[in-house]
Every structure is written in structure tokens, then in C-alpha cells.
N, C-alpha and C positions, 0 to 999 in steps of 0.2 A: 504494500500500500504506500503511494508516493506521499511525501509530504505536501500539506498545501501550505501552513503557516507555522512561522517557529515565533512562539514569544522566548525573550531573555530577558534575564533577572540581571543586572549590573547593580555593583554598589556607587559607583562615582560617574561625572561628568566626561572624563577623557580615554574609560574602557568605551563609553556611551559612541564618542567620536571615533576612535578606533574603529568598532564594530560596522560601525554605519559603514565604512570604507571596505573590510576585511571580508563581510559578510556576503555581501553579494559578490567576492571572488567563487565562494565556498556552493553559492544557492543558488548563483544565478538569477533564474526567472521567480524564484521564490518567495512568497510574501514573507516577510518577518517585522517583528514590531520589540521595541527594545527599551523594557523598565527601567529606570533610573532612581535608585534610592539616595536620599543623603548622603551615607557612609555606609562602612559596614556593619555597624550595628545599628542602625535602621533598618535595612535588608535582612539582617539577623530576626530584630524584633516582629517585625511586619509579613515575613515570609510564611509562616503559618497560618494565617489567616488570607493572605493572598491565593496561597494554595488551594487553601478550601472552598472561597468562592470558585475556584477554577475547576473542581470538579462535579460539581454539578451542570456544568454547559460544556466544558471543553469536547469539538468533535473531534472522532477519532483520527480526523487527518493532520489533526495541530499538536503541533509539540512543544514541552518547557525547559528551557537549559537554565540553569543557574548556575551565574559566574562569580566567585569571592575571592579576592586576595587572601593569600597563607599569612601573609607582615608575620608577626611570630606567633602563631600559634599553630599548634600541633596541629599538622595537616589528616592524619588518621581520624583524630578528635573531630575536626572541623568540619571533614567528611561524614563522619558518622551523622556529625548533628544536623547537616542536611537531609542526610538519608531517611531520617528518623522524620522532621518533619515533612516530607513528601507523602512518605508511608503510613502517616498516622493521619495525612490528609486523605488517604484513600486512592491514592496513584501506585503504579508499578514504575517503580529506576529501572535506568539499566543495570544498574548491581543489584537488585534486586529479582529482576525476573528472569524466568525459568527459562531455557534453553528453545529456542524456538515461537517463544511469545511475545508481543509489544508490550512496548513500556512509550510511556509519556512523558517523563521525566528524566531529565540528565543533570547531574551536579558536577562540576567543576574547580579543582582548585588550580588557582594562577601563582604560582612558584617564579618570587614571591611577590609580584606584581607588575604590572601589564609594559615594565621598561624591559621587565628580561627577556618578554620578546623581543625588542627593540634591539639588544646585544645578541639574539639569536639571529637578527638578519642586518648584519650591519652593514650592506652592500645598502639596505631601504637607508638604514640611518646617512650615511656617508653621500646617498644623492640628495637627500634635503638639506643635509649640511655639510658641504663639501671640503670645508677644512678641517675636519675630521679626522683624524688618522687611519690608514685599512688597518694598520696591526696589531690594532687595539684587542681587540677579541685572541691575540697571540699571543697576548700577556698573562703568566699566571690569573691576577685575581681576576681573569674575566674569561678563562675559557668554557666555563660553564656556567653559563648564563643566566640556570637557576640555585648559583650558591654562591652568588657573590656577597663576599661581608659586610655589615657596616650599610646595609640599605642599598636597594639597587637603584632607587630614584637617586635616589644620593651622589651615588657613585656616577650616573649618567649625567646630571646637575654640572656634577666636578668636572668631567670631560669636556661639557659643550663648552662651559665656561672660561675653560683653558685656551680653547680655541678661538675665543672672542665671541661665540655667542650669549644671550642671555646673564650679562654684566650684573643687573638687580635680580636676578632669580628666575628659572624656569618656567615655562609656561606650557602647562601639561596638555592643555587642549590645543593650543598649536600646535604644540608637536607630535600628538598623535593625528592629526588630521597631514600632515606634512611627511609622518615618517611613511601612515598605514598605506596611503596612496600608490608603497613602491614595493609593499612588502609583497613575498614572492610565499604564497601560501603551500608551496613543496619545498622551499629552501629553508628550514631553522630550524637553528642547532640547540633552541630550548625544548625543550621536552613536554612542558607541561603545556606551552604554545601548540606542538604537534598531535597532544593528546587532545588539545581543545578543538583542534581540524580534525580528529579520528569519529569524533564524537559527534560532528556538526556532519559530519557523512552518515554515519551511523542511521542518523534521523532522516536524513533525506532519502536515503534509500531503503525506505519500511522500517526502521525502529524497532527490530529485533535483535535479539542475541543470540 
């Protein structure tokens, strides 16, 4: 059964921008509509009750992905606790359902948020800002794009600004509208980026396991 519509669950402003760009690499002709909560404990708070209204109409051809940054909390924990309320809303996850059955919901964690992709494809990053370095990503603390210390916005922050961009500080919804425009949805070497493109197939192609 093809998908017709994907809603997503975001907690911030610049996964919101991101997606709008990334998503239609992934969908295509596919309708999708994209939640935006305060933070992530708004999304936190709010998500069980969002979920509930959603299963009483949701048709069988739409699906719900929820995406949360890890920042530092146990990512096993953080999963479970989506899991938990999807399931007590009366949805089938895909970690949840049985071999051969739909599920409507997908949960997400962003390891450890939406810059590691940005260091996972840093060809996108390097064309929106070309004084950049390519070797950056060949540096220890950044060849793995979901364990960099010390904050990966942070760390991204320090980069641009090395380079003469963003002198008074970052601006997260520009540059995700800037970087996602290049990003190459088969080229990145974050993982938990690749997991979120495994998953966003997953659904378009009958939402089974």
C-alpha cells in the first residue's frame, strides 16, 4: 500500500526548514505536512495527546514519523519513551510490529542533532559556504559525525566562524535552508541521518516490516 501522506513530528524551527528541502528528495510527488513544536520538551509533553487525536481518523494510507534530538540523553531511554507513547496511543511502530504487518508510526533519534548531518555531507556544507575547508570531516574530532564532543552545533558554530562566516553567532534556519538545498540524500556518513532516509523509504513503500 503506497503512501499518500506523511505527517512529522519536529521539535525546532531549523529541522522544520531542513525537512521542507530534504523531504521531497526522499517523496517526491508525496504529500507531507511537518509539526513544529517549541522545543523538545514541548514535543515531549504534547506528543501523547497529539497521538491520540490521530488515531481515531488517521487513514490507512498516512503515516507519522517522529523526529527528536539525542542533546544528552540516553538515546535507548528516549526511544523507548516514544515507543511507549505511540503504543499506549493505540498505533503499531515499526519496532513494534510483527513481521509482515503495517505500522503507522516511526520514531526517530537525531545523533545528536540535525548539524551532524551537516558534517555527514560536507560537500552540501562547503557549497553554501565555500570557505570552508574539504578536510575538515578528516580531522579526528569530526570523523564521525554522530560523536562529536562538546556539542555538534557548537562545534559547527566554531568552524563557520573561523572562516569569516557568522561573526555574532549562527543562524540555524539559514543554514539549514542553505546547506539542505545540496544535501545528496545517498551520500552521508552520519548514520543516524541515513537511518532517518531508511525509515522515510520504509513508509513510502507500504510500511511494513
Amino acid at each position: 500500500m503506497m503512501l499518500e501522506k506523511l505527517i512529522v513530528f519536529v521539535e525546532e524551527y531549523s529541522m522544520e526548514a531542513a525537512l521542507e528541502i530534504i523531504l521531497p528528495k526522499i517523496l517526491v510527488d508525496i504529500d507531507f505536512q511537518i509539526i513544529r513544536f517549541q522545543c523538545k520538551d514541548d514535543l515531549l509533553k504534547k506528543l501523547p495527546v497529539r497521538l491520540r487525536g490521530y488515531t481515531s481518523w488517521l487513514p490507512d494510507t498516512w503515516s507519522i514519523l517522529v523526529l527528536v534530538d539525542r542533546d544528552d540523553d540516553d538515546c535507548t531511554v528516549l526511544k523507548q519513551t516514544l515507543e511507549d507513547y505511540a503504543v499506549d496511543s493505540g498505533f503499531v511502530t515499526k519496532t513494534s510490529a510483527m513481521p509482515g504487518h503495517r505500522f503507522h508510526v516511526v520514531n526517530r533519534i537525531v545523533v545528536e542533532e540535525l548539524e551532524a548531518w551537516y558534517f555527514g555531507d560536507w560537500n552540501a556544507v562547503r557549497t553554501a559556504y565555500p570557505r570552508v575547508p574539504a578536510n575538515i570531516c578528516q580531522k579526528a574530532p569530526y570523523r564521525d559525525s554522530d560523536a562529536i564532543a562538546g556539542g555538534t552545533w557548537e562545534a559547527f558554530e566554531r568552524i563557520l566562524k573561523s572562516c569569516g562566516y557568522f561573526s555574532t553567532g549562527i543562524r540555524k534556519i539559514e543554514c539549514a535552508r542553505k546547506i539542505a538545498v545540496h544535501m545528496d540524500i545517498k551520500q552521508n556518513r552520519s548514520n543516524s541521518f541515513n537511518v532517518f532516509v531508511e525509515a522515510v523509504q520504509m513508509i513510502l513503500y507500504g510500511g511494513t516490516v
